[in-house]
Phi, psi and omega in degrees: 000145209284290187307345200305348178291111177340314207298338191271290207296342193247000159253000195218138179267345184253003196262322181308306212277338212252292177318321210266333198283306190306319152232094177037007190251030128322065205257135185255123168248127188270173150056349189282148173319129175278335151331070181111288193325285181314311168304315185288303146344290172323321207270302202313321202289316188271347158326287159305316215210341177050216154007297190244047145321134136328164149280144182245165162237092216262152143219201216024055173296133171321140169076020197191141185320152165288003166253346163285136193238162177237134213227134193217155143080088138292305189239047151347322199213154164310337194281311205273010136290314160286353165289352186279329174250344128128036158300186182252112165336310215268003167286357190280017166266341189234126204296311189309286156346301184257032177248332158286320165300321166293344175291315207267335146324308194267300166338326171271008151322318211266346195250056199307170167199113177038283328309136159258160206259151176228165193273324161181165179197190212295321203320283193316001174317290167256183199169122215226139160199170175045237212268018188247006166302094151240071200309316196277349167265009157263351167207152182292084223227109181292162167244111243258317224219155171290329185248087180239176177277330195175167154339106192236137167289292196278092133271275188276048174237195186242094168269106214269138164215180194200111182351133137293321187274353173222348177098003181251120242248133180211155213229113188224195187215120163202185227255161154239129257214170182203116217225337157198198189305333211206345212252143160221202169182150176228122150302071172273102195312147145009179173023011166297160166284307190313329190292293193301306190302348187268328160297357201238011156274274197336307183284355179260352170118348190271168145309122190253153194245134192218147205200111169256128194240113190256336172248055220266143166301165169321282224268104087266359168262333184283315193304324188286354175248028180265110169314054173313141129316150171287004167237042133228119188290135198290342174282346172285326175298329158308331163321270148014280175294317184301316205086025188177160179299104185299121177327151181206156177225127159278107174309142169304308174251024166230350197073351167288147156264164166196152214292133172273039166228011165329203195218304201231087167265109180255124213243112169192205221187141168251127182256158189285141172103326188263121182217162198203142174296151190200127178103178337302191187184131180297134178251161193350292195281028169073000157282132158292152206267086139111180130341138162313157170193177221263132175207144195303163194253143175246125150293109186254103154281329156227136170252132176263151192218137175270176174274112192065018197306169180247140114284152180305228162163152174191099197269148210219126172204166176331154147329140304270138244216149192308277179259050141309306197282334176251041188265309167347291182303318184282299194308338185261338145347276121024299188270318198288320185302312165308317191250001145272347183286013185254336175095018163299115211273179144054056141268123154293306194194179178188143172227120161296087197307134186318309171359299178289343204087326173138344154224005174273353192195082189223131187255151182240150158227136179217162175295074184309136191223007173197181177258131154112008204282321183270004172257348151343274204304346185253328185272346172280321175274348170275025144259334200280195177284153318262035148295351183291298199268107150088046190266158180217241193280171179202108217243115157274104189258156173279135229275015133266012152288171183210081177345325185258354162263088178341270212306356173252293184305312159340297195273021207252300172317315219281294190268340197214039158199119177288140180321289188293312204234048187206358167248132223215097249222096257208087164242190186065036182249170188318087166229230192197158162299326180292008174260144190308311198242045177238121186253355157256086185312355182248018196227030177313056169244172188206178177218151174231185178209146188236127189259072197311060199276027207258194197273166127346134132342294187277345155235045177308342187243335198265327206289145181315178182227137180348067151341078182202155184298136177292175182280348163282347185262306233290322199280333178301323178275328170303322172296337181266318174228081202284358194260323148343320192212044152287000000 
């Protein structure tokens, strides 16, 4: 592929888009509404079609320049997650293969480097401030769902805020909601990072100062949903993944970076005491999250601009949905990471199912090498990141499973796990107003089970044996009759 050198791609969203065209998973919509259409066009398409769904662009949206564009399905597909990190396409037929190759990508995230601060880039094309801020007439900003509460800007973006008390700057992805000309809100569950540094202004009396990234690169949207320690900041981790510093522009009025070649940025402050209705809005798990409610108000004072810019977008509906798969993908990373950072041995591998949302339903396989070693591995992953929030089930299999094949996890459940005594009911654990069946909001808790499907421990050498071809016949037959199995 002509565009493919990482280094264009993983910093510019129109250089990605460019990439993305080039092998073939590009689709351009013309004329649709941002009222609806679009979020809906989308959901049908992904419906129909999962996986191998087009990126859409929708532009000439009614009412807006024919170049402001709107963007659904960034990583949609296997293909256009490995253009995104500059993997090799073809790992993209085996979910495993290619979750050991995005790990090892994503893994120098962790070997961080810096951001350098730069002077200007294309974001500074335009530059909007004070009473001349009209967000929804400056941009086509959908209303993603038929029952959404209003307008949301902020899906597929980037929200940067920063520790007061330690200086750490954090990039997290939560929804924003456009509430007037210069006025938002934002929803941030409990225990976010962004969510605690913005309390902890709001509770000293202070302005907490905020930087919304709305047209964001590749790898600056996975980082903002990628599930970091807390002493590592995600632009360092970008670095990391690039291999070289991400350019950054520090806003004039708050001093957050944010990457200079973004499509949107919006720079302003939540002042204490100021709260504005926010919701409903479709959430992860495919439910409108809860009722509208009272959420602190962000005042937006300068807004940056590319010339025609795009926004990200990410309309969240039943399973499956426009940015599942590479919600998957970070999360079962993620999850595998938390659990060598626990020091657990012998984990193969592990997936969080589109099914699931992407978190309600997630499995690990491991080598068993002691007694009690798969129920180790099933009560540490329904706590750590980024199964702790709002986690359900949670299934341990033996290392001829393949996590990510439902129909092999079933029959792993089915055949090799007793009911009574092989299963483990976990309450009072980490949950959100976004979860379906939490009806106290001063009660955020939820309960989960973690379902221990791997043979016994003790009978690992005695357990019945597999029916199945061996892998010297199997191959032996594709050879023989290879028109069988295009």
């Amino acid at each position: 592929m002509s565009k493919q050198p990482s280094d264009v791609i993983q910093s510019d969203l129109r250089s990605f888009i460019e990439a993305v065209d080039d092998g073939g998973e590009l689709e351009v919509v013309s004329g649709a509404h941002w009222d609806k259409e679009m979020g809906a066009v989308t959901e049908v398409l992904y419906r129909q079609k999962v996986e191998k769904s087009p990126m859409l662009v929708f532009d000439k949206v009614p009412g807006y320049p024919d170049q402001h564009r709107c963007l659904y399905g960034m990583f949609g597909s296997p293909l256009r997650l490995a253009l995104a990190l500059g993997m090799e396409p073809a790992v993209s037929a085996n979910r495993t293969e290619m979750l050991n190759d995005f790990r090892k990508v994503t893994k120098r995230g962790f070997d961080r480097i810096p951001p350098k601060t730069v002077a200007d880039g294309p974001v500074l094309e335009n530059v909007v401030e004070g009473d001349d801020i009209d967000l929804t007439a400056l941009f086509p900003v959908p209303v993603h769902h038929e029952l959404d509460g209003g307008r949301y800007i902020g899906t597929a973006c980037g929200v940067v805020t920063k520790d007061p008390d330690t200086g750490r700057v954090n990039l997290g992805t939560y929804r924003v909601q456009v509430r007037g000309k210069n006025l938002c809100a934002s929803y941030i569950s409990n225990g976010k990072q962004g969510r605690i540094h913005r309390d902890k202004y709001l509770a000293a009396g202070k302005p907490c100062p905020v930087v919304i990234i709305v047209g964001m690169d590749p790898v600056t949207y996975l980082a903002s949903g990628y599930t970091l320690a807390d002493q590592i900041p995600e632009l360092e981790w970008c670095g990391g993944v690039m291999g070289r510093p991400h350019e950054v522009i520090e806003g004039e009025l708050t001093g957050l970076p944010f990457p200079a070649r973004s499509e949107i940025v919006l720079e302003g402050e939540i002042l204490p005491g100021e709260t504005t209705e926010e919701g409903p809005f479709g959430e992860w798990h495919g439910y409108y999250a809860g009722e509208a409610k009272d959420e602190p108000l962000i005042h937006i004072k300068r807004v940056y601009h590319r010339t025609d810019p795009i926004l990200t977008c990410a309309a969240s509906q039943k399973p499956p949905h426009a940015h599942l798969f590479e919600r998957c993908f970070l999360r079962s990373a993620a999850l595998l990471d938390s659990l060598e950072g626990a020091g657990i041995p012998d984990v193969v591998s592990a997936w969080t199912h589109q099914a699931g949302s992407g978190r309600t339903f997630v499995v690990v396989s491991v080598k068993q090498r002691y007694f009690g070693h798969s129920t180790q591995v099933g009560l540490v992953a329904s706590q750590v990141n980024p199964v702790g929030y709002v986690g359900r089930w949670i299934v341990v299999v033996d290392d001829d499973i393949d996590p990510s094949d439902i129909h092999d996890v079933i029959w792993a459940m089915g055949t090799r796990c007793d009911p009574k005594t092989m299963t483990t009911t976990l309450d009072r654990t980490w949950s959100s107003r976004l979860d379906t069946l939490v009806t106290d909001y001063d009660r955020l808790y939820n309960s989960r089970m973690v379902i221990d499907a791997c043979i016994p421990y003790e009978r690992r050498d005695t357990f019945p044996t597999v029916a199945q071809t061996s892998p010297a016949l199997a191959a032996e037959v594709r050879a023989k009759y290879p028109h069988l199995y295009k």
